[in-house]
C-alpha angles and dihedrals in degrees: 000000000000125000120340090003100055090044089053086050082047106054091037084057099051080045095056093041087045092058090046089058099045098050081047095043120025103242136064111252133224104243104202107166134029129168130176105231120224118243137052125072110209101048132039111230116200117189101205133179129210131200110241125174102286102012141338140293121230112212136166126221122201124183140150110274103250092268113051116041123176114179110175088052083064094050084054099053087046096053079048097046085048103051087046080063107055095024094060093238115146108268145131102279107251100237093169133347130172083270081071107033133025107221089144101254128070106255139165133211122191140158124270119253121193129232136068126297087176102103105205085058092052092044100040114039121087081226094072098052097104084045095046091048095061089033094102098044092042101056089051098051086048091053096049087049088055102041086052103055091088095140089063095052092074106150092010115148123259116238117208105195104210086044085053099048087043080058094056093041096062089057097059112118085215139019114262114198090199096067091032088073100039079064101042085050082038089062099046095048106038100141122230128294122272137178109292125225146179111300130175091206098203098061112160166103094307096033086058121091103205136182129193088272095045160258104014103175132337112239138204113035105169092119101054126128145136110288134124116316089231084074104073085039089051100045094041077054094051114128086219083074117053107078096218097317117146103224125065103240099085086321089288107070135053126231108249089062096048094053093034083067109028074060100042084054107043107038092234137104131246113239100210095197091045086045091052084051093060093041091059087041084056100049086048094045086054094044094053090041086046087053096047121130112258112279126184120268144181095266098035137270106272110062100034085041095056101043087047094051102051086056091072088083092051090040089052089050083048097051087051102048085050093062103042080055093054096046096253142118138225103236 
């Protein structure tokens, strides 16, 4: 999206967010400022500013890239962004969205929160060691708070998450044996049912906006649903997703805070055989994901693809090192 092409994105775009503001709002704004912001490979995310009587207004727009539109994602992420809302959790505030306005395309606008989503910067600077030091026992009282929220996931879609894994599976460009067997050991030992709750389901270092004091919101939730609770826990506990940090919590943060917390906050106890479960569950869904075919994104197939794809060998290390954990093996 380089040169004439990336202006002509560009304009389309301002068009498109021109014509949202001015359905909401009456009046077509001036739209004086517009960057593509890095990051992120499925959705395109403009800040944008707009001039307003006695100053300006800073907004983000989110939507699908041409070519590849998902709807009902973007239903999802609104249903997310919406609960956030209400729920107290940490999150952009939803000013508009296609559930408001037809414009004939899904969209988002929110409004703009400061801080990094970008995790060697927050494990690594001096500046994030307030931040670094809380991380653990934030992200647990988030969670609770999220997981709680169940009067505000009315009409939210059930996971399954074998359902799910069997999904990604059938995506992957080769057979691994590896993650063939984490599913087959997945199968025989999926624990018991439980209550399900709001989860976000990609909760993570890279969907956190974060500041030198902390977690700020927490961003992209097209892929939220009811599901177990151990899943956010497990997934925020993922290997695939701490960017060379030491501890288990995002690389930063140990266990014990995270679930002293999550617990402290909820109400509700941590299973560790049923959270070793989902962990397993985590490092398999990333591999199959990892070993996907190539599928269109907002920055073009080569690069990402490529980065994605060499992970497979790690994710499958990875698989392997969960179960073990866990007790289980991989036949």
């Amino acid at each position: 999206m380089a040169g004439d092409s990336f202006e002509s994105l560009r304009a389309r775009r301002s068009d498109l967010i021109a014509d949202v503001l001015e359905k909401a709002e009456g009046k077509r704004p001036d739209i004086i400022a517009m960057t593509l912001a890095a990051g992120g490979n499925s959705r395109e995310t403009w800040i944008f500013t707009v001039a307003e009587s006695g100053g300006q207004r800073a907004m983000v727009f989110r939507c699908d890239p041409d070519h590849w539109i998902r709807e009902e994602e973007m239903k999802t992420e609104i249903a997310g962004l919406t609960l956030a809302n209400r729920a107290g959790v940490p999150a952009p505030q939803l000013l508009y969205s296609s559930a408001m306005i037809n414009v004939g395309r899904p969209f988002v606008i929110t409004s703009v929160v400061g801080g990094t989503t970008i995790p060697k910067r927050v494990i690594r600077e001096d500046a994030f060691a307030p931040a670094r030091q809380s991380f653990a026992a934030d992200c647990g009282r988030i969670l609770a708070a999220l997981h709680t929220a169940v009067e505000f996931s009315a009409g939210w879609q059930t996971i399954d998450p074998v359902a799910d894994l069997e999904g990604h599976r059938a995506k992957v460009g080769f057979r691994s044996p590896v993650l063939e067997g984490a599913l087959s050991w997945l199968v025989r030992n999926r624990p018991s049912p439980i209550p399900l709750r709001p989860a976000h389901r990609d909760f993570r270092l890279g969907n956190l906006m974060i500041s030198e004091t902390g977690i700020v919101a927490v961003l992209d939730w097209e892929t939220c649903g009811l599901s177990d609770p151990h899943e956010d826990l497990a997934w925020l506990c993922s290997r695939a997703w701490r960017y060379g940090g030491g501890n288990p919590v995002g690389g930063i943060g140990t266990l014990h805070d995270l679930i002293e917390s999550y617990e402290y906050h909820s109400g509700q106890k941590i299973d560790p055989v049923r959270l070793h479960w989902w962990r397993g569950l985590a490092a398999t869904r990333w591999g199959f994901a990892s070993a996907a075919r190539p599928r269109g994104s907002a920055g073009g197939a080569g690069i990402e693809e490529a980065a994605i794809a060499r992970q497979v060998c790690r994710q499958e290390y990875n698989v392997l090192l969960e179960l073990k954990d866990s007790g289980g093996a991989t036949a």
